[in-house]
N, C-alpha and C positions, 0 to 999 in steps of 0.2 A: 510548048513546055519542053526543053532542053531533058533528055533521061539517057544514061549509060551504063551496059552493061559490067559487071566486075568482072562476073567468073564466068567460062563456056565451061560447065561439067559435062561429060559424058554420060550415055544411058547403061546401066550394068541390070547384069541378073540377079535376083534375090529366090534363094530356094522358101518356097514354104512347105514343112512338114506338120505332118498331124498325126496323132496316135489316135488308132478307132479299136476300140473294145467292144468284143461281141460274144455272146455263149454261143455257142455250136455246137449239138450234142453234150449239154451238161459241161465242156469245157470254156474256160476262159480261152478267146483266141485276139493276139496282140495284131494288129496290122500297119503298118505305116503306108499314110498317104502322102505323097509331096506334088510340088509343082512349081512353078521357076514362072516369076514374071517379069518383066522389063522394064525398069523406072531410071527416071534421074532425077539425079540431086538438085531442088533447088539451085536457082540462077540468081546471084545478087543484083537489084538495080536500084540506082542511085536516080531521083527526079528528083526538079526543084522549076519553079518558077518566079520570076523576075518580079520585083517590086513594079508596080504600074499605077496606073490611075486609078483604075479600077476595082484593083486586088493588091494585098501584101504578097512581099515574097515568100515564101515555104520551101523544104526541102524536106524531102520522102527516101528512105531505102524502102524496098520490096522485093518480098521472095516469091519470084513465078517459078509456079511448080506445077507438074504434071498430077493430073487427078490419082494416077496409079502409085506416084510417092506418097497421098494420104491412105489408099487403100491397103499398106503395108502395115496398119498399125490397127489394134483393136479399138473399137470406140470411146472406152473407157481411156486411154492413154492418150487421144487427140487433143492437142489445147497449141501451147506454146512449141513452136520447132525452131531449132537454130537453122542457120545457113552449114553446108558441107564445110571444110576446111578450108580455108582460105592460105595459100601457096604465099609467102615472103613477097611474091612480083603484085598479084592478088590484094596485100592488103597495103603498099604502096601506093598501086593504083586506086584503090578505094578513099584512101590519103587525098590524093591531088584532088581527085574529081569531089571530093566533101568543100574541101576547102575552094573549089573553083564554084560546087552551088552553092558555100555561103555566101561568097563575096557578089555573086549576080545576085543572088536573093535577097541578101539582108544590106549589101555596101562592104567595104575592105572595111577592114579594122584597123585604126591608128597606131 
């Protein structure tokens, strides 16, 4: 099954901060905790496979991602994620290679 990458992102830092509230001797005392972890963005990929004997053809995009780019989001917010920004050259090339797995998977279009 034919599959290609769109995008190579890069891995970056994301700071996480937190505010801890504590009494201390009768006073309110404000603290900040942070900590900086290292994720990347979703990788676009484009897979499809060939009409055959056995099987129709099909075509798939898919977002591989790093477990650490889900762990940057609280639970409550986990559901649907876009892909990072896709660059002018990016979504050209997502272009070509749609229209090269339709035509192996489904036939050219007249």
């Amino acid at each position: 099954m034919p599959r290609e990458q769109i995008n190579f992102p890069e891995s970056k830092q994301v700071l996480n901060a937190e505010k801890i509230q504590k009494v201390i001797d009768g006073e309110l005392q404000i603290f900040q905790k942070s900590d900086s972890v290292t994720h990347t963005d979703p990788a676009v990929h484009v897979s499809w496979h060939n009409v055959g004997n056995d099987h129709d053809g099909h075509v798939q995009i898919a977002l591989e991602c790093d477990r650490s780019y889900f762990e940057q989001f609280p639970d409550e917010e986990r559901g649907c994620r876009f892909s990072p920004v896709l660059t002018r050259s990016d979504v050209n090339k997502l272009i070509r290679v749609l229209k090269r797995a339709r035509d192996q998977a489904y036939g050219r279009d007249e």
